[in-house]
C-alpha positions in Angstrom: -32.0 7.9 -3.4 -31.5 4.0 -3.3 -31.8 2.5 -0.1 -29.7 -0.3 1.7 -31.1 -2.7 4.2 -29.6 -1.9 7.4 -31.8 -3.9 9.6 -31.1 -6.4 7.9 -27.7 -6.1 8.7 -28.1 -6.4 12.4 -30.7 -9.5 11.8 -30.0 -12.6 13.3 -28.1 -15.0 11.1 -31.7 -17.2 10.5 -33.0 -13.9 9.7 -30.4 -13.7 6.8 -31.2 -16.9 5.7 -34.8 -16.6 5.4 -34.1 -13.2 3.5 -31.8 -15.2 1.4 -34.2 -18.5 0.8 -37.1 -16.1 -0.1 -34.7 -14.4 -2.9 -33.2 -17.2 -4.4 -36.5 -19.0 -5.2 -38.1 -15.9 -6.9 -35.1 -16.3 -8.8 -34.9 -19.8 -9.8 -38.5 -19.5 -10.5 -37.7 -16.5 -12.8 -34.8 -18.1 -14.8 -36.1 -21.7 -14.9 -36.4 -22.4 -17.7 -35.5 -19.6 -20.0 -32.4 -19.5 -18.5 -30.5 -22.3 -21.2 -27.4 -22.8 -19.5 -29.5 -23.6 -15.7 -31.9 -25.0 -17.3 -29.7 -28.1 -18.4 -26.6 -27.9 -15.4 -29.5 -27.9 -12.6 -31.7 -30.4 -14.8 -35.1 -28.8 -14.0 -37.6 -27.0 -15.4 -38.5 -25.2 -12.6 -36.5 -25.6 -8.8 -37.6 -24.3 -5.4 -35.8 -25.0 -2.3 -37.1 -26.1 1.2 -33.9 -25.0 3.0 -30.7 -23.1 2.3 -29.0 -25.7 3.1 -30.2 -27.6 0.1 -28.3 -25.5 -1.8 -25.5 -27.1 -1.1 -26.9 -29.9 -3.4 -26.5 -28.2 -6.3 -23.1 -28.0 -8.5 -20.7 -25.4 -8.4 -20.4 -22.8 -11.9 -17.3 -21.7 -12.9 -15.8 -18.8 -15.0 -14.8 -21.6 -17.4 -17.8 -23.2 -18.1 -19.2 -19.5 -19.1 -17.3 -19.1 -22.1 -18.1 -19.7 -25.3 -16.2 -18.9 -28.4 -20.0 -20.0 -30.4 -21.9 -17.6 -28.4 -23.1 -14.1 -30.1 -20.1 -11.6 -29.6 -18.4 -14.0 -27.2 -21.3 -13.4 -24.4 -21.3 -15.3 -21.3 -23.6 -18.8 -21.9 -25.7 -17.9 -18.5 -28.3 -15.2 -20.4 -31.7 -15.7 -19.7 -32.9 -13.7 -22.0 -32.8 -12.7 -26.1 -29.6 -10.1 -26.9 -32.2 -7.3 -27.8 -33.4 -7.5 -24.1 -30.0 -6.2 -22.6 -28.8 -2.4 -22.1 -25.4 -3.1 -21.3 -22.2 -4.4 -22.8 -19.3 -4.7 -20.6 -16.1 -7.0 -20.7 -14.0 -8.6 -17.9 -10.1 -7.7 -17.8 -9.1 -11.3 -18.6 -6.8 -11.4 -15.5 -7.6 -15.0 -15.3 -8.1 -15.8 -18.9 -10.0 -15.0 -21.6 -12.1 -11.6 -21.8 -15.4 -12.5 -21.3 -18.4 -10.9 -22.3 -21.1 -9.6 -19.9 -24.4 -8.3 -20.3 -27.2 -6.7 -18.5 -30.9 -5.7 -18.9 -32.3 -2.4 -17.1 -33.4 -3.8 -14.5 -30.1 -5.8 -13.7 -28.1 -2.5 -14.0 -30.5 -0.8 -11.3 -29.8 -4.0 -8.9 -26.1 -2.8 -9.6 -26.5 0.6 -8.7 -28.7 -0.1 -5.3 -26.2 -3.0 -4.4 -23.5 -0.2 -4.9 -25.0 1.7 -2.1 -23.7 -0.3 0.2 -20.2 0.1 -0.7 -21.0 4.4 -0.9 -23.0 3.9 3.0 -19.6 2.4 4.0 -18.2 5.2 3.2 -20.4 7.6 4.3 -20.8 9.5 1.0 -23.3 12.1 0.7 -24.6 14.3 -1.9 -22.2 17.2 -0.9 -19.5 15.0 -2.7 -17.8 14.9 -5.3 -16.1 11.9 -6.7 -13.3 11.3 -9.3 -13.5 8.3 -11.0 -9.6 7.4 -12.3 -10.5 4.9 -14.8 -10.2 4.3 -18.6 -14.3 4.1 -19.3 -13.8 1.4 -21.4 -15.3 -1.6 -22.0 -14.4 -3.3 -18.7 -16.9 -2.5 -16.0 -14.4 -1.2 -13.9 -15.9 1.8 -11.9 -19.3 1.8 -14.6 -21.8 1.0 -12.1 -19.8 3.5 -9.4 -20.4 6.0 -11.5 -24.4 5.7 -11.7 -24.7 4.6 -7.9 -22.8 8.4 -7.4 -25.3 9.9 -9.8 -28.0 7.9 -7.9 -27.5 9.1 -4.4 -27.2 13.3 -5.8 -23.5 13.2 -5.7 -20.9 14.6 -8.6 -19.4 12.2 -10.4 -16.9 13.4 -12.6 -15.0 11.0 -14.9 -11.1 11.0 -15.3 -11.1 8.5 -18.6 -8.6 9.4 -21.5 -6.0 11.7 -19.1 -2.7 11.1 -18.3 -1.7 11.3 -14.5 -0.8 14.3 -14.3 -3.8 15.8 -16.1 -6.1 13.7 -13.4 -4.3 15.2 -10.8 -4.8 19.0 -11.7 -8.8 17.8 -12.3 -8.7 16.6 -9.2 -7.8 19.4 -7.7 -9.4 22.0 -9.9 -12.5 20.2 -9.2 -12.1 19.9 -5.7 -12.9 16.3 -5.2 -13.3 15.0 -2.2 -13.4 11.2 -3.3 -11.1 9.6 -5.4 -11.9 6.1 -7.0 -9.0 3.5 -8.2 -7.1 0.7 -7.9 -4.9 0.4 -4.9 -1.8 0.6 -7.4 -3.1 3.4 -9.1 -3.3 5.5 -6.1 0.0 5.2 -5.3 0.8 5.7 -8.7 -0.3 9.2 -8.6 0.8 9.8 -5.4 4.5 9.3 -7.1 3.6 11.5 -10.2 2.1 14.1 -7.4 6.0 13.7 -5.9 7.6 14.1 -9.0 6.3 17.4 -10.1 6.2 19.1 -6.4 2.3 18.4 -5.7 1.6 17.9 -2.1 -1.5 15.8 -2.2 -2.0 16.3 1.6 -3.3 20.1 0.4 -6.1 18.9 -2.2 -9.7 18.4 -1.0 -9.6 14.5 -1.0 -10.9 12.9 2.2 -11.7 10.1 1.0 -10.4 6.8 -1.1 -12.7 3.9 -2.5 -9.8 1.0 -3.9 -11.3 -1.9 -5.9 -9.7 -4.3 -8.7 -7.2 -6.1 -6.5 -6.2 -6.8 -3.3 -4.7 -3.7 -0.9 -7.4 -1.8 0.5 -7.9 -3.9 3.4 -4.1 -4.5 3.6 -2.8 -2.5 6.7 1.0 -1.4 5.2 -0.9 -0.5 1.6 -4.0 1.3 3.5 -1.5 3.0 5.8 0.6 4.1 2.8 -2.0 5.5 0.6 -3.5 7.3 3.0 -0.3 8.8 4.4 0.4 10.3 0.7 -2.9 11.2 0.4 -4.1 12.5 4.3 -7.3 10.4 3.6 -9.1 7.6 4.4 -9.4 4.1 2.1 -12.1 2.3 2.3 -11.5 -1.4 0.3 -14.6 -2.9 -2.4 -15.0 -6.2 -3.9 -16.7 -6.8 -7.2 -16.6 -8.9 -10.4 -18.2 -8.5 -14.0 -19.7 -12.1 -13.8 -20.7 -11.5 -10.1 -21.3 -7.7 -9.2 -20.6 -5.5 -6.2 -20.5 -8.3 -3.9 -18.3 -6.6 -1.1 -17.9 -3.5 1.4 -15.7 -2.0 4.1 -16.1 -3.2 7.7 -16.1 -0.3 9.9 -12.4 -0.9 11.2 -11.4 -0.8 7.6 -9.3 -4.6 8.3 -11.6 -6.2 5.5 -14.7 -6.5 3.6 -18.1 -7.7 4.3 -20.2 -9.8 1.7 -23.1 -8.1 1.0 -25.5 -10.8 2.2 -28.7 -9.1 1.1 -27.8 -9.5 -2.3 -25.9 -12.6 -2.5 -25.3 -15.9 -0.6 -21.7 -16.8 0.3 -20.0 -20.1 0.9 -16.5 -21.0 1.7 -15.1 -24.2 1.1 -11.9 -25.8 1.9 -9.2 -25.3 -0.8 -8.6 -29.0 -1.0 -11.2 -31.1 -0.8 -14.1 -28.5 -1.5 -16.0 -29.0 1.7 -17.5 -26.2 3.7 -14.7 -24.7 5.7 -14.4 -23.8 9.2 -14.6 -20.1 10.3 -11.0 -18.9 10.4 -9.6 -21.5 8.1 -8.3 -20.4 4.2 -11.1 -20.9 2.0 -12.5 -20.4 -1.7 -15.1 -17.9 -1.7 -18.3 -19.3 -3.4 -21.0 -16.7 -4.7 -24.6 -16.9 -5.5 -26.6 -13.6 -7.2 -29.8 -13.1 -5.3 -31.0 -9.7 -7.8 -29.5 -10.4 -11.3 -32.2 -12.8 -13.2 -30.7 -12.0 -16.8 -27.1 -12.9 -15.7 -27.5 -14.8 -12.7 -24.4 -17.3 -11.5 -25.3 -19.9 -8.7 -22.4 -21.4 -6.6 -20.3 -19.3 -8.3 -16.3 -20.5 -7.1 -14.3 -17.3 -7.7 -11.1 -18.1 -7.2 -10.5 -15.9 -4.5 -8.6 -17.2 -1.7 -10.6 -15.4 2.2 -10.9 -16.7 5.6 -14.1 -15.4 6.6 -15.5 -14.4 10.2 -18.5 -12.4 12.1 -17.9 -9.1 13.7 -20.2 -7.9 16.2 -20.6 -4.5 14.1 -22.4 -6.2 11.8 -23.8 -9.6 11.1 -22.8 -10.1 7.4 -20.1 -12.5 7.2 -17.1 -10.3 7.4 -13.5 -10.9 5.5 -10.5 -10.8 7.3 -7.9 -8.6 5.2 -10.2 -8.5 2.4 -9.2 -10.9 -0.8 -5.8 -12.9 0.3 -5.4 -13.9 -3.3 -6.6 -16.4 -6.0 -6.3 -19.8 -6.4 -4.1 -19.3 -9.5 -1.6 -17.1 -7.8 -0.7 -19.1 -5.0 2.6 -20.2 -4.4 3.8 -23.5 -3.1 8.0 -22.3 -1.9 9.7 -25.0 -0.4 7.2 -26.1 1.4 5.2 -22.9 1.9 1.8 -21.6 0.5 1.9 -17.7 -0.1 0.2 -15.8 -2.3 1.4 -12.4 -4.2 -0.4 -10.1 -1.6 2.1 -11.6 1.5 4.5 -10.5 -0.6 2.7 -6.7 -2.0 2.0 -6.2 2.0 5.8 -6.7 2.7 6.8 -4.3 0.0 4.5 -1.6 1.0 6.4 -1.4 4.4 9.1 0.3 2.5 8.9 3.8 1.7 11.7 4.0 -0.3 10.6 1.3 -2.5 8.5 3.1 -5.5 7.7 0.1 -7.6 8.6 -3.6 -7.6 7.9 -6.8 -9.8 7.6 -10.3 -8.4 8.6 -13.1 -10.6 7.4 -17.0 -10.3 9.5 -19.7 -12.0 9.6 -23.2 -11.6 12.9 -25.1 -11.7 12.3 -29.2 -11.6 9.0 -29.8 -9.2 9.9 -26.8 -6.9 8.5 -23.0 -7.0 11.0 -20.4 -7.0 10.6 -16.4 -6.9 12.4 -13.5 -7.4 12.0 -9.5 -6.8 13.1 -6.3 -8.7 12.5 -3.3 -6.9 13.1 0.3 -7.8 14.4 1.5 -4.2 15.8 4.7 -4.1 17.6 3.2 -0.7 19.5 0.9 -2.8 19.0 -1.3 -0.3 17.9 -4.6 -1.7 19.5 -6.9 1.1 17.0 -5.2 3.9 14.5 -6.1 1.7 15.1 -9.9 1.5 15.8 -10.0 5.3 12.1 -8.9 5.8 11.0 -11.4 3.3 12.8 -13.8 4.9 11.8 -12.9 8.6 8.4 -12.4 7.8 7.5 -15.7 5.7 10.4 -17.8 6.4 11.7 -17.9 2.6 15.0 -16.8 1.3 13.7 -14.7 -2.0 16.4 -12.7 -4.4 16.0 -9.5 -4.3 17.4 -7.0 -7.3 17.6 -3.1 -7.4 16.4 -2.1 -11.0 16.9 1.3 -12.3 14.3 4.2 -11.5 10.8 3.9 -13.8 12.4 0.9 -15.6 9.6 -1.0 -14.3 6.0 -0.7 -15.6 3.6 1.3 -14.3 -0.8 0.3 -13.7 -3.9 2.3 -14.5 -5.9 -1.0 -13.5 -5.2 -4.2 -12.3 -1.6 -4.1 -11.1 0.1 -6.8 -13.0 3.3 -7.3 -10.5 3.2 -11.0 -10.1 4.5 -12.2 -13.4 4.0 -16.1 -13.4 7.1 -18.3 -15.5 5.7 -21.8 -13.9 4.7 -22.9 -17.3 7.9 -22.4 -18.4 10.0 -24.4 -16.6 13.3 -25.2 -16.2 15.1 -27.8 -15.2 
């Protein structure tokens, strides 16, 4: 079974560094220069660093600059090696923009599976489990590399692709798993099908939850409400396609730690792109330490943390996880928020079974809007919250029951009208 490095996460933080110095440059020195793309944006032939701080010398990569419409079946520009070389084939969701197309060779896809360990130690998963994966299996990575890490450390891993909700939920139990994988949204989304046709979740064999895709697991109203419905315990993950399985559950469960013996992270300030300050709201920036035929360096991904050190562990820990992304952020008369204030908010409410956020833009000014399917009928409690909590007065609208859509994946609640403004 893969191992993780444990004493390395009670090292000191120069330990971490060292650890993280020694990695890097056996990567540079494997992708420089076969690597095409870091050949030319770090302008060397072959690059070794003295310090980690020197690292901060080099420029940022962006999801942007890795696309490529020229690029044999729209691959990410950042290969290192020849197609023939690579095992895997896996898209990202396009959340952010256009589907991009990621590969790995063998040996990345192992360096996926060990770094998933940490996410399943986290956890405390053992081989006596047996995990449902509630995902489509298609070409986005989704839970892909979940399912091999389960596979790697002797647990079940049974896939849930190509059912309907209902049909997941009699596998589920029929199976009796005792860990479900999914997005936040999806396992409240079952938890409502479960309600609907007079299942009582709290009577299956699930103990345990593992959320990834978008933000909630380290949310305390969302964490509390899934695993009321579900009489288990979440545990929050952060991951990319581009990136990998870059984060896993602090012990308190209030956020995630980076995964710093497989990647270096730096925060910067989201306005003049300067290191931040522990504490402060800052971009996180990512640097692979294991993937030499995909590798990103000073990778800014858009995600919106403010990062701190617990004493439980000395990887640089997230407070409530991933706030949000750069993109999603919304300047309201005067105040930043980003969708998650607002999904955090709407958790609180039992009654409320789905909800959609609107952004428009009227003139210069932000403006936002809520639907909710509340079997209260209550939408004036709603927006007193809203405005008691972030100081905004935000419409609120009851909508009729399933007339709003409903997520396997990524949640898409936040529907964002800016572009179209109106004056």
């Amino acid at each position: 079974m893969a191992q993780t490095n444990h004493n390395l996460q009670s090292a000191t933080r120069s330990e971490i560094e060292q650890h993280q110095l020694q990695r890097l440059n056996h990567l540079l020195a494997k992708i420089l220069p076969a690597n095409n793309f870091y050949h030319e944006k770090l302008a060397a032939d072959n690059l070794q660093l003295n310090d980690l701080s020197e690292l901060a010398d080099l420029p940022f990569t962006t999801k942007h600059e890795l696309i490529s419409n020229h690029a044999e079946n729209n691959s990410a520009v950042n290969l290192s090696y020849a197609t023939e070389q690579y095992v895997r084939f896996h898209r990202t969701s396009g959340t952010t923009g256009s589907p991009l197309v990621i590969l790995d060779t063998a040996t990345d896809w192992q360096w996926w599976i060990d770094t998933w360990q940490y996410v399943l130690d986290a956890a405390g998963i053992t081989e006596q489990d047996r995990a449902f994966l509630a995902f489509s299996f298609g070409p986005f990575i989704g839970f892909w590399s979940a399912h091999d890490a389960i596979v790697a450390r002797g647990a079940m891993s049974i896939p849930g692709g190509g059912l309907r909700s209902l049909a997941r939920l009699e596998l589920i139990e029929s199976s009796g798993a005792t860990l479900l994988f999914s997005t936040p949204t999806y396992a409240l989304h079952l938890a409502e099908v479960a309600k609907d046709q007079g299942i009582n979740l709290r009577d299956n064999s699930v103990t345990k939850i593992i959320v990834a895709g978008e933000p909630g697991g380290s949310v305390a109203a969302i964490r509390a409400r899934i695993e009321e419905a579900w009489d288990a315990t979440l545990f929050d993950h952060a991951g990319a396609s581009e990136i990998g399985p870059w984060g896993f559950s602090s012990v308190d469960r209030t956020g995630i730690h980076v995964c710093e013996a497989e990647f270096i992270a730096e925060f910067i300030d989201v306005e003049t792109n300067l290191p931040a300050k522990t504490g402060e709201l800052s971009e996180l920036v990512l640097t692979t330490l294991g993937r030499s035929g995909c590798p990103v360096i000073r990778y800014r991904t858009g995600d919106r943390v403010i990062h701190e050190f617990k004493e439980s562990n000395s990887f640089v820990h997230l407070a409530g996880g991933v706030l949000g992304r750069a993109d999603d952020m919304l300047v309201i008369r005067g105040v930043n928020i980003f969708p998650a204030a607002l999904d955090e908010i709407m958790s609180s409410f039992a009654d409320v079974i789905e909800y959609r956020i609107t952004a428009t833009r009227s003139g210069e000014l932000d403006q936002l809007a809520v639907e909710v399917e509340d079997t209260a009928n209550d939408a004036q409690r709603i927006a007193d919250t809203i405005e008691t909590r972030l100081g905004l007065h935000v419409p609120v609208t009851c909508v009729a029951a399933n007339s709003l859509p409903r997520f396997e994946g990524k949640a898409k609640r936040f529907i964002d009208l800016r572009g179209e403004s109106t004056n």
